[in-house]
VEXDO-142791 format. One line per field, with one value per residue (C-alpha): residue in three letters; x, y, z. Coordinates in nm, 3 decimals. Layout:
# VEXDO-142791
rest ALA_...
c1 X_...
c2 Y_...
c3 Z_...
//
This chain:
# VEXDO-142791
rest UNK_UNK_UNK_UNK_UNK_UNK_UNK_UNK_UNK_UNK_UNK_UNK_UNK_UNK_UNK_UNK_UNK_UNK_UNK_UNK_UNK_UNK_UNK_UNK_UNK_UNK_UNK_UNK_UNK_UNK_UNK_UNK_UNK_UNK_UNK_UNK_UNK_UNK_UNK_UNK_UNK_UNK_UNK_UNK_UNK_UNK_UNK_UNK_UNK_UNK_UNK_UNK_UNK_UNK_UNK_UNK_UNK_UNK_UNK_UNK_UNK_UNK_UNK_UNK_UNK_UNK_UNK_UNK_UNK_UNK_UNK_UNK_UNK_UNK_UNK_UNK_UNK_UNK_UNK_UNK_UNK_UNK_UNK_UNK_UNK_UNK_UNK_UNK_UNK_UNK_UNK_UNK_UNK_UNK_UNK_UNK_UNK_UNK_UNK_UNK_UNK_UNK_UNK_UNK_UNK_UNK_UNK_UNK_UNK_UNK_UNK_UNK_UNK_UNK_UNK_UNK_UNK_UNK_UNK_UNK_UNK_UNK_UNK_UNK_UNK_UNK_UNK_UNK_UNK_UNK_UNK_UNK_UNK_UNK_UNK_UNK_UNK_UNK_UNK_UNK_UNK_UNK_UNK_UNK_UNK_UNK_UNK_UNK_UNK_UNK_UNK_UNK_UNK_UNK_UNK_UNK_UNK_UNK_UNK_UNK_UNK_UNK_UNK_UNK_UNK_UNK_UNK_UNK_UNK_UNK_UNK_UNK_UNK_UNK_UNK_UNK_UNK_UNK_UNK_UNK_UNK_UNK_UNK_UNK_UNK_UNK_UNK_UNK_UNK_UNK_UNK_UNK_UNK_UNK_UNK_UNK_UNK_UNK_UNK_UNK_UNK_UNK_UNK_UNK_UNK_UNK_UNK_UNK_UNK_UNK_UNK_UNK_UNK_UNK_UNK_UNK_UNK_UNK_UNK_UNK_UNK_UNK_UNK_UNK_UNK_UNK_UNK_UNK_UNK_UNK_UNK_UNK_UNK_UNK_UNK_UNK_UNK_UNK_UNK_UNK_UNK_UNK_UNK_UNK_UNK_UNK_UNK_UNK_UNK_UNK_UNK_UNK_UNK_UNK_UNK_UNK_UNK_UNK_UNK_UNK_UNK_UNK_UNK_UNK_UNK_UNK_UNK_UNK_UNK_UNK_UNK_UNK_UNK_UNK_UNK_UNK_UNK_UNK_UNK_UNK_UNK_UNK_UNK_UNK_UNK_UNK_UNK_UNK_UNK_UNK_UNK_UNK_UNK_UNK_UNK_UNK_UNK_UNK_UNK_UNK_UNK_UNK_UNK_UNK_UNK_UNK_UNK_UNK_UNK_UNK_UNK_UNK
c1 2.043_2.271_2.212_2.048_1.881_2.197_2.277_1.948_1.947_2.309_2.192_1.935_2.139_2.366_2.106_1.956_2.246_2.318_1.993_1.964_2.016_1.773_1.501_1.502_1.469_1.210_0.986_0.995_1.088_0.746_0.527_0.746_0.815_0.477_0.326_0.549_0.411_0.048_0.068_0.177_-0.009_-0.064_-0.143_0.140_0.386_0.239_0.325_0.651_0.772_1.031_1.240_1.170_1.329_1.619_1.701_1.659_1.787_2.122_2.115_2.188_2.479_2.659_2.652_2.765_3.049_3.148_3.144_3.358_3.611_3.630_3.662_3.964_4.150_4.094_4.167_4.391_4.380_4.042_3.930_3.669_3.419_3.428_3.420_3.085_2.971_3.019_2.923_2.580_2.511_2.561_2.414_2.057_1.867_1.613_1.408_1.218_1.364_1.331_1.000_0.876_1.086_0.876_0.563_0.630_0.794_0.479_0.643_0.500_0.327_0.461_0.833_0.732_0.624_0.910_1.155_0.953_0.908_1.319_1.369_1.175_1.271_1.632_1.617_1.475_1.790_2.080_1.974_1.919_2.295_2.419_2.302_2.543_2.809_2.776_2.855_3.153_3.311_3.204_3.371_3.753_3.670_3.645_3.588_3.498_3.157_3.068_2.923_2.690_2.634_2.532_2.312_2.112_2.097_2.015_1.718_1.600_1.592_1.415_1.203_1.093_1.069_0.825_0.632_0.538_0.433_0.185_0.046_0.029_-0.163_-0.357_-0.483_-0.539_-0.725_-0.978_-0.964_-1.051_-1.342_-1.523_-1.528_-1.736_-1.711_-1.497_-1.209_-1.027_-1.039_-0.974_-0.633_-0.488_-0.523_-0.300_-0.088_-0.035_-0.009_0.283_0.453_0.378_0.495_0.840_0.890_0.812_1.028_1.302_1.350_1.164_1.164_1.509_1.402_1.363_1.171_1.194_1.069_0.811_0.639_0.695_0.495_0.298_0.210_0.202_-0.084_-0.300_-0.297_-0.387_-0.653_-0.707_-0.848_-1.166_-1.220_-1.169_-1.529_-1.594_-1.626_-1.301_-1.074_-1.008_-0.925_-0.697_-0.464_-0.444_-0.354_-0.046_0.023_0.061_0.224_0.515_0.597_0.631_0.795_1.088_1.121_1.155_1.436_1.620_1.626_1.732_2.014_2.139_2.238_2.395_2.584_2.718_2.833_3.014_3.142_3.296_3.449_3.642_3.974_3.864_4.142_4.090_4.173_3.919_3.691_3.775_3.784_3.414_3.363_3.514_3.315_3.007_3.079_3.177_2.868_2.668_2.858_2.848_2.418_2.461_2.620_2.450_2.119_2.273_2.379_2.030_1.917_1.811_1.634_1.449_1.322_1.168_1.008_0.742_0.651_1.013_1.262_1.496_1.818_1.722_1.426_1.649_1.907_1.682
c2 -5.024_-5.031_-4.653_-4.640_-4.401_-4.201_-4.105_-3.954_-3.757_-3.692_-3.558_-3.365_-3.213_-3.085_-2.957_-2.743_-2.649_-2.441_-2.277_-1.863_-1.674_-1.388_-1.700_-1.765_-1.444_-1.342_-1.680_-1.699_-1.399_-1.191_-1.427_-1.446_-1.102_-1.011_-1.304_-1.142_-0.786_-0.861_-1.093_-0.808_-0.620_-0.268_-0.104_-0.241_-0.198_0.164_0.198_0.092_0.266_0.481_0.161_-0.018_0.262_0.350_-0.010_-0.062_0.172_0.392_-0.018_-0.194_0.064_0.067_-0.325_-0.336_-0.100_-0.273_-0.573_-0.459_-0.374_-0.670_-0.869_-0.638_-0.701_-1.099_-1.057_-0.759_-0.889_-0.758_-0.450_-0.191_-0.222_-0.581_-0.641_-0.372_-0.579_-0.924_-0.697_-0.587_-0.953_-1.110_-0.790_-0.858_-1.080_-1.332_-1.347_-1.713_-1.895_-1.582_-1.532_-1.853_-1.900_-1.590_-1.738_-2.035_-1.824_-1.619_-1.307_-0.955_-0.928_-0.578_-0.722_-1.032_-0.733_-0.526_-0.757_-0.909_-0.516_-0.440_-0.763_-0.678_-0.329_-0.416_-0.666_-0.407_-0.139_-0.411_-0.467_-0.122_-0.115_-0.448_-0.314_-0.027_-0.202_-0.505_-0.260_-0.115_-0.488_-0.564_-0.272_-0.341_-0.154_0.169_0.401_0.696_0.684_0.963_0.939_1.211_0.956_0.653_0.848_0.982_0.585_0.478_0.752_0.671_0.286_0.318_0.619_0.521_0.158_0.278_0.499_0.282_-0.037_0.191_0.300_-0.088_-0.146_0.126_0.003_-0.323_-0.238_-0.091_-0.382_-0.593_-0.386_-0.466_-0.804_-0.984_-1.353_-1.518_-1.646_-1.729_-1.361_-1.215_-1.449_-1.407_-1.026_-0.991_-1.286_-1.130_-0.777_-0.871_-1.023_-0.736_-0.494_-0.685_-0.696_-0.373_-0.165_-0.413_-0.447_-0.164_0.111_0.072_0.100_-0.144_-0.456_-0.565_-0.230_-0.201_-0.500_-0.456_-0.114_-0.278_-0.591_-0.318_-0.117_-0.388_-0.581_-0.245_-0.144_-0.428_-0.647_-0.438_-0.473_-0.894_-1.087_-1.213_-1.531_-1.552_-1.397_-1.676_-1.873_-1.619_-1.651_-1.988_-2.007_-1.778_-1.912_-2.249_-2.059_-1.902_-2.210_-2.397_-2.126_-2.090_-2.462_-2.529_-2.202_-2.390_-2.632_-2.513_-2.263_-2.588_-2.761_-2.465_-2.346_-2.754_-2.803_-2.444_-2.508_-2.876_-2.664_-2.434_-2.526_-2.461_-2.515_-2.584_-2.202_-2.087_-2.254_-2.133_-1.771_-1.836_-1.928_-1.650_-1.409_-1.574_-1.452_-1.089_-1.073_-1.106_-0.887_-0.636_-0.680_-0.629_-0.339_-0.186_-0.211_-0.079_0.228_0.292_0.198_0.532_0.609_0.249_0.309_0.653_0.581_0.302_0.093_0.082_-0.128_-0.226_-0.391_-0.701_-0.768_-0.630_-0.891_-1.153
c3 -4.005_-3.711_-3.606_-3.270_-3.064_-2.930_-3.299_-3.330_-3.025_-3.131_-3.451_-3.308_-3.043_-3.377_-3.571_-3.301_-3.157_-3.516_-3.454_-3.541_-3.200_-3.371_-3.404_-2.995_-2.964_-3.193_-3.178_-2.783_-2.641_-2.688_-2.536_-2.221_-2.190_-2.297_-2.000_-1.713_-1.781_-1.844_-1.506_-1.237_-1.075_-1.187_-0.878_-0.692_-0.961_-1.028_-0.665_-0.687_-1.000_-0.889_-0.708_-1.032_-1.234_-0.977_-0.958_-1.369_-1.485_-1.303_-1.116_-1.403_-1.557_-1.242_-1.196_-1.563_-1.481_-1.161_-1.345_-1.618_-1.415_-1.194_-1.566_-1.689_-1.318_-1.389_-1.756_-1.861_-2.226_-2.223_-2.344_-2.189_-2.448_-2.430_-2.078_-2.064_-2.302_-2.038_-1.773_-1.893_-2.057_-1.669_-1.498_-1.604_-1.321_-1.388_-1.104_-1.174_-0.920_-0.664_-0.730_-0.653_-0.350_-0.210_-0.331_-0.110_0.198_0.208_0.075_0.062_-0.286_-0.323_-0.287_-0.532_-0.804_-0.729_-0.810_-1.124_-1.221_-1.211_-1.401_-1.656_-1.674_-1.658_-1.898_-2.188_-2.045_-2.057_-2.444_-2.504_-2.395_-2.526_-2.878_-2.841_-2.719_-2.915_-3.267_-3.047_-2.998_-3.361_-3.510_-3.339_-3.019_-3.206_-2.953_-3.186_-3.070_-2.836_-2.497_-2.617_-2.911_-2.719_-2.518_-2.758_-2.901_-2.533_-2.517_-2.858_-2.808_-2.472_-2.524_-2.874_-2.797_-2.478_-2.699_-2.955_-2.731_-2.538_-2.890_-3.007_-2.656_-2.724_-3.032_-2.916_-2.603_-2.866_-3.102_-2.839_-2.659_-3.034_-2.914_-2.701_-2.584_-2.857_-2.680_-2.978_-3.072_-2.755_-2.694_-3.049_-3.022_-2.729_-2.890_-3.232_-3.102_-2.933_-3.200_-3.419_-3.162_-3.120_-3.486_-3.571_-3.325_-3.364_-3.760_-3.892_-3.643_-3.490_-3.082_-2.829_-2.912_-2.527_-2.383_-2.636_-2.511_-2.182_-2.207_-2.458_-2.145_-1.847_-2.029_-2.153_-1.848_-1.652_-1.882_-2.152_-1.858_-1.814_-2.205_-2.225_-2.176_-1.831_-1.960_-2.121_-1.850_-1.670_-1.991_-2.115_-1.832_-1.836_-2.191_-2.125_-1.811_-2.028_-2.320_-2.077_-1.931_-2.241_-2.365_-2.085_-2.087_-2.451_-2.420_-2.128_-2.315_-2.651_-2.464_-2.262_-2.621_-2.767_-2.473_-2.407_-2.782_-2.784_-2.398_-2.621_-2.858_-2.623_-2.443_-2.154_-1.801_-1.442_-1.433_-1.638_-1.446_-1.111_-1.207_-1.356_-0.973_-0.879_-1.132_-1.019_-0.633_-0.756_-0.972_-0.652_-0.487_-0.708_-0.680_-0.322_-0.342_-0.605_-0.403_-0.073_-0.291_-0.375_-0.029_0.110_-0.200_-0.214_0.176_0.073_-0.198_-0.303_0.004_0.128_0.100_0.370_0.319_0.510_0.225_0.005_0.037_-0.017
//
């Protein structure tokens, strides 16, 4: 019929490259986020709460601010709200690629959670804060909202959102203490609870979908564990060791298309690029000195943290 196999994969790139933002997010995102909690240890990370938090939390606002302004010196077009908004979206780390790297290096497992721990953390605050500034951007860059405003907002999302995962784990840690060696059961608990707890605190309750399962993961990987069949352990974590990697793959994947068809559809100049470069070496920056800021807090508390591990 004279159509060959570069106009299918042509076709295909099209069609998913319309595909729903909200559908990546709420198809793959709670397995992934749900795997990364339910995988680290809860001792260590337990430990290492208050760098997680410090890091997180006052981290990931000041690396968004710094940000921001390094984007309105490059681009004075820009406005505040919009370049928070760029500044929390590129502020987030994703700590794949660092993780493994200690894995192989020998690293301390106490550093390896700590900097799984922040990501995930961080990850739940940046879209606790994208939320709120993504309505600012949407409404003109009307600034009548408050500080006192967004902070109640922030609180709500993240408290509420933190809340309600723990009570989801809660009532799954129960659920599956009924059960005894029915591995079916005892994976599509976890599995379904997790979906339920996205969906629930993100379209009906109005907090934090990310934070909820990230409680939701912490707390039924702490206490769940002692509740799942002997038997079945062992399966269970291969399943979602299988289930995350398909999952960040088939994402990659799927963000790759999108991102190259809209990247097609921009003018974009040799200038453009290069202050991308440029953005990409302040962004780092910025990380570095965001952790050296927190530095004398991060050596007191948890096991330490000095700033030659920290700048790995």
């Amino acid at each position: 019929s004279g159509v060959g196999v570069g106009d299918y994969l042509r076709q295909g790139a099209l069609s998913v490259s319309g595909i729903s933002p909200h559908m990546l997010l709420y198809v793959f995102l709670p397995p992934l986020i749900f795997e990364s909690a339910f995988s680290l240890n809860w001792h260590l990370f337990r430990r290492s709460l208050v760098q997680v938090l410090l890091l997180a939390v006052p981290g990931i606002l000041l690396a968004s601010f710094l940000t921001a302004a390094a984007t309105i010196l490059i681009y004075p077009a820009w406005n505040w709200a919009g370049a928070l908004l760029f500044g929390v979206i590129v502020s987030a780390t994703d700590p794949v690629a660092v993780v493994a790297i200690l894995k192989k290096t020998g690293g301390h497992p106490s550093l390896r959670t700590l900097v799984e721990g922040e990501s995930l953390v961080n990850d739940g605050t940046a879209v606790v804060c994208f939320s709120i500034l993504l309505s600012v951007v949407q409404s003109g860059g009307d600034t009548s909202i408050s500080a006192g405003t967004a902070l109640v907002t922030f609180v709500r999302m993240a408290v509420g959102g933190s809340l309600f995962g723990f009570g989801m784990s809660v009532l799954s840690v129960c659920w599956t203490g009924l059960v005894f060696n029915q591995p079916l059961i005892e994976i599509s608990i976890p599995l379904a609870m997790a979906y339920m707890t996205f969906f629930i605190a993100e379209a009906l309750l109005g907090v934090s979908g990310v934070l909820s399962v990230v409680v939701f993961g912490l707390h039924y990987g702490a206490v769940g564990r002692t509740h799942i069949s002997p038997e079945v352990e062992e399966y269970l974590n291969e399943f979602w060791e299988m289930l995350a990697h398909i999952a960040n793959t088939v994402v990659f994947i799927l963000s790759g298309v999108i991102m190259a068809r809209r990247f097609l559809l921009l003018s974009v100049g040799v200038r453009d690029v290069g202050w991308l470069v440029v953005l990409y070496f302040v962004v780092t920056l910025i990380r570095g000195a965001m952790v050296a800021s927190f530095s004398p807090a991060l050596r007191g508390s948890g096991y330490g943290l000095t700033m030659a591990k920290a700048l790995l």
